[in-house]
C-alpha positions in Angstrom: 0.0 0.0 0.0 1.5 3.2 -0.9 1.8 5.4 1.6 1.9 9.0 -0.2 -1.9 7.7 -1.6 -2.9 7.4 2.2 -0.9 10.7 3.2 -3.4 12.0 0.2 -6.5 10.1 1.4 -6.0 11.6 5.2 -5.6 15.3 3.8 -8.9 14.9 1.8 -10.7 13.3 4.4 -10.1 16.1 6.6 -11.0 18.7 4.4 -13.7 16.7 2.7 -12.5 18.8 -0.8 -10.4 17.9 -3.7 -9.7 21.3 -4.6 -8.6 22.7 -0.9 -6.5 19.4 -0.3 -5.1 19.7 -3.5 -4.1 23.6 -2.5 -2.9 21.8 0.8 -0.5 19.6 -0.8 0.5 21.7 -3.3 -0.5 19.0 -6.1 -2.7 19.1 -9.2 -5.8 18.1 -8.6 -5.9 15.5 -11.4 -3.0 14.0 -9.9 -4.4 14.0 -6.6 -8.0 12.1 -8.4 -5.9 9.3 -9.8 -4.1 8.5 -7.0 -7.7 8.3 -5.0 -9.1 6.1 -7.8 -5.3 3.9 -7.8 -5.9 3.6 -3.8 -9.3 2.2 -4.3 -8.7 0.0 -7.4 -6.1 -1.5 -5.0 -7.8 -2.3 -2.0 -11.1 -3.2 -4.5 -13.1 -1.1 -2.1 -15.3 2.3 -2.7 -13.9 4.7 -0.2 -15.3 8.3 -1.3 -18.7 9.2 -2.4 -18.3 12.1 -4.8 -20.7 15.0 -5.5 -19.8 18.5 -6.8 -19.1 20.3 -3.8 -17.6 17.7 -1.2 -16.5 14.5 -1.1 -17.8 11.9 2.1 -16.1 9.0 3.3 -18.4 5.5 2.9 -18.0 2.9 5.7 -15.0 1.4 4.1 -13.3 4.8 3.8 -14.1 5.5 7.7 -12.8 2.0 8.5 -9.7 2.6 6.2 -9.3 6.5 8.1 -8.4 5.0 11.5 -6.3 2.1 10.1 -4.3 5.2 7.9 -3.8 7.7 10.2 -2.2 5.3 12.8 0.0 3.6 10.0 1.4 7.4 9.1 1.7 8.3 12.7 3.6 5.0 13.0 6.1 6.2 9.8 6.5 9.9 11.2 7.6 8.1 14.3 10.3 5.7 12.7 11.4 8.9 10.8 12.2 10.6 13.6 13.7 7.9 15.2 16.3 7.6 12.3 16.8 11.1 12.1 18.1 10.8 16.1 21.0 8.5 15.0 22.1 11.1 12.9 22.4 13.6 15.3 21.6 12.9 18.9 21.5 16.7 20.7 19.5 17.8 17.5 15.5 17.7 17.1 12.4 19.5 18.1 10.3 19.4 20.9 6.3 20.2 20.5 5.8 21.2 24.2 2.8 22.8 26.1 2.0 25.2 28.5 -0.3 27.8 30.2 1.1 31.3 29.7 0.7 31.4 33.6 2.8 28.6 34.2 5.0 29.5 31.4 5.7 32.9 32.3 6.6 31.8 35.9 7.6 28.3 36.3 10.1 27.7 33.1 12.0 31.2 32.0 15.1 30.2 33.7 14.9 26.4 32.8 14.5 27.3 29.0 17.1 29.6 29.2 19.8 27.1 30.7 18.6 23.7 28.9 19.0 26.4 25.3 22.3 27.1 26.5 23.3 23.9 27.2 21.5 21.7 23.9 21.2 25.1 21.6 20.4 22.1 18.4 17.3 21.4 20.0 14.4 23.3 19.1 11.2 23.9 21.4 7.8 24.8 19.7 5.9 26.0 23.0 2.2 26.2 22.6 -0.1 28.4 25.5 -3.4 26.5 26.3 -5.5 25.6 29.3 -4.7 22.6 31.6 -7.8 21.0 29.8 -7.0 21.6 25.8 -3.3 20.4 26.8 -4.3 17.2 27.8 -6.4 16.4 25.0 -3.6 17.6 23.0 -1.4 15.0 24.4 -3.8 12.4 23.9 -4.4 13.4 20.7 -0.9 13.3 19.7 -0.4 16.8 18.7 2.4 17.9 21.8 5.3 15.7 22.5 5.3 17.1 26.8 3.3 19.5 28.6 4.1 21.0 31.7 0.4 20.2 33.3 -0.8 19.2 36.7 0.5 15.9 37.5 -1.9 15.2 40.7 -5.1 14.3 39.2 -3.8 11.5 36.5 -5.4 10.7 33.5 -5.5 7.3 31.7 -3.2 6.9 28.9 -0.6 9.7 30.0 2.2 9.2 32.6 3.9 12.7 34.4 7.0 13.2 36.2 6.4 15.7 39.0 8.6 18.5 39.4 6.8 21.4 41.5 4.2 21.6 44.5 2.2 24.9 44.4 -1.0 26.3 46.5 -3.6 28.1 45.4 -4.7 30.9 47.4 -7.1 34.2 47.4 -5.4 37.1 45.4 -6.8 40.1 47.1 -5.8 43.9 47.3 -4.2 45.2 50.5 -7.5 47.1 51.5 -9.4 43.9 51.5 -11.5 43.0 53.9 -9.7 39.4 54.0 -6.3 40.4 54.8 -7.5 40.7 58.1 -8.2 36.6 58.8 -5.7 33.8 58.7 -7.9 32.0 56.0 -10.6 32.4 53.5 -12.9 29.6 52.7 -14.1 28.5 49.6 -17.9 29.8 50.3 -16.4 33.5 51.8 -14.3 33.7 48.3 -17.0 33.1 46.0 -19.5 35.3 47.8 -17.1 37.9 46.4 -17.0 39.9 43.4 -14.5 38.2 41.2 -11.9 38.4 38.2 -10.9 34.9 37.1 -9.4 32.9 34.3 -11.9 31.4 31.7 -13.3 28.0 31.8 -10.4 25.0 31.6 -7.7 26.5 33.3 -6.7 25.2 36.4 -6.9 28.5 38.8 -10.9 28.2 37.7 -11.7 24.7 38.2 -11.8 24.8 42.2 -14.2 28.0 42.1 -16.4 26.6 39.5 -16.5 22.9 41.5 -17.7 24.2 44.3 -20.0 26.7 43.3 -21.3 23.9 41.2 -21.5 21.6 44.4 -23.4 24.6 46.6 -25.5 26.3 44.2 -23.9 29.7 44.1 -24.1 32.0 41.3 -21.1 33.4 41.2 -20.4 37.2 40.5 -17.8 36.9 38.0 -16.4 40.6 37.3 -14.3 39.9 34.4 -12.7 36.8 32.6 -9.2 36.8 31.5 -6.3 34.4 30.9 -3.7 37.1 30.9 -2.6 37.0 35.0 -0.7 40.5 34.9 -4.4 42.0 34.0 -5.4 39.7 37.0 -3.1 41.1 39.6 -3.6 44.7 37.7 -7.7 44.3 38.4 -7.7 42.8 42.2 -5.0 45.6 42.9 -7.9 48.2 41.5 -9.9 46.7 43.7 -12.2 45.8 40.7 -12.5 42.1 42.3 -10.8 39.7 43.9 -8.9 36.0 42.6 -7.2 32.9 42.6 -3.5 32.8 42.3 -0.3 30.3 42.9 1.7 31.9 45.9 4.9 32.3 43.9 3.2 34.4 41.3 2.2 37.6 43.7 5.8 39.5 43.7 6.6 41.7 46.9 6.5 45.1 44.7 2.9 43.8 43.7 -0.1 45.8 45.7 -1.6 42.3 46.7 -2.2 40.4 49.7 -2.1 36.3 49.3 -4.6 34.9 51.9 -4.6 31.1 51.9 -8.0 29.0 51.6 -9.1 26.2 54.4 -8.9 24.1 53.6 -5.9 24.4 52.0 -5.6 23.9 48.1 -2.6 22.1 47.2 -1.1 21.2 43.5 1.5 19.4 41.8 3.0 20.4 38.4 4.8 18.3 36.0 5.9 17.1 32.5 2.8 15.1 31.0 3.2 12.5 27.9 0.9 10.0 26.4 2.2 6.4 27.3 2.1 5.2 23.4 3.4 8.1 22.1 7.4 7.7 21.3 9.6 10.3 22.9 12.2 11.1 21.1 16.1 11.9 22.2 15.5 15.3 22.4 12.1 14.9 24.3 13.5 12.8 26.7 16.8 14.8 27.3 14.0 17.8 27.4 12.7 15.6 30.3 15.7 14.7 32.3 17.0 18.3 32.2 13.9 19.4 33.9 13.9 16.3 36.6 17.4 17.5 37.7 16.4 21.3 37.6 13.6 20.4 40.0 15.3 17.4 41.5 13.6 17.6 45.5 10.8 17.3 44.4 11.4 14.6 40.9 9.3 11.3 41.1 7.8 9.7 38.5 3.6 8.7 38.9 2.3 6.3 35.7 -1.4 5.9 35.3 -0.7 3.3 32.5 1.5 0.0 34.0 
């Protein structure tokens, strides 16, 4: 079975059109007809039902998607396994991140494990904790730095970081004055949060969901330093990790009771092959946060 004709057959099953996927591969679209016809002719099967404006996959052609998409994930994975012995400390890394944890857990690692394997290139994509682990799952980031805590079949983590999420409140707050703020004062509050699938937002939602509340949700933002620059306006109050509030910051960190601990670490799907530079990605960052390194596997 020729594998450029399922390369093709992927492409045009995605965008359902001979004329974008042709655009896409930057083929004729004759070319790209035959080699449908060729693919089907082979396996004696009719895999596309044609009409003038889009193309749809019949039964065999769904059956035939699954089978191809695994058998080129399977042949990107042995190319990039060859490519290693060529040149061990060279490759690229698709890795994931919030920009929250990105902006404050990793500058200085990036900056010494560049210096130190300059051939290896990190593509860094920003999502939620949520749209990372899907991502993973579905293949589309090698690592992500995600909370390692919670597990999820199929991925395995290496922890690196314990954190606490607390209240972020101005200094004129009525809550700077107790020792702790539970989770029922907090959301009683006016409030400025991240959006829906980030991590600082799932304990809010959970328990409003679990008590009924309605929560007065201010404003909605993923970008923390308009966070901090809101609750020190006194335009609401949030959730933060501790490390995040600086001392020249005009906030007040108050913890919760009970307390809300995290752990953060490297995520991968357990089937997916890490490559040399992946893994050397992954050892760099055990020893950087070595006291606190163990590995946790959901899969055996």
């Amino acid at each position: 079975m020729d594998i450029k004709r399922l390369h093709y057959f992927v492409a045009l099953a995605h965008t359902g059109s001979f004329t974008k996927t042709a655009d896409q591969l930057d083929i004729a679209q004759s070319a790209l007809s035959v080699a449908m016809q060729k693919l089907e002719q082979e396996l004696g099967l009719k895999l596309i039902n044609r009409n003038h404006r889009q193309i749809q996959l019949t039964a065999d052609g769904r059956r035939l998607l699954t089978h191809a998409q695994r058998i080129l994930e399977d042949v990107e994975q042995a190319r990039r396994e060859m490519n290693e012995l060529k040149g061990l400390e060279r490759g690229e890394i698709d890795f994931g991140v919030s920009a929250m944890l990105g902006s404050y857990f990793l500058p200085q690692a990036l900056a010494a494990f560049a210096e130190r394997y300059p051939h290896i290139r990190i593509r860094v994509q920003e999502h939620g904790s949520a749209t990372l682990q899907r991502m993973l799952l579905d293949g589309e980031l090698d690592l992500a730095f995600v909370r390692s805590d919670q597990p999820l079949d199929q991925l395995r983590y290496v922890r690196l970081c314990a954190e606490e999420i607390v209240a972020c409140v101005s200094r004129q707050h009525h809550f700077t004055a107790q020792p702790f703020v539970t989770l029922d004062e907090f959301c009683r509050e006016p409030l400025v949060l991240f959006r829906e699938g980030y991590l600082l937002r799932e304990a809010v939602s959970r328990h409003c969901r679990q008590h009924h509340l309605s929560p007065d949700v201010r404003f909605e933002t993923n970008l923390i330093e308009l966070v901090k620059t809101l609750v020190g306006r006194e335009l609401g109050i949030s959730t933060c990790l501790r490390r995040i509030v600086q001392p020249h910051d005009p906030l007040v960190c108050v913890p919760f009771q009970p307390a809300l601990k995290l752990e953060f670490g490297l995520g991968w799907k357990s089937s997916h092959y890490l490559s040399h530079a992946a893994r050397t990605f992954l050892e760099f960052m055990q020893a950087w946060h070595q006291p606190l390194s163990t590995e946790h596997s959901s899969v055996e």
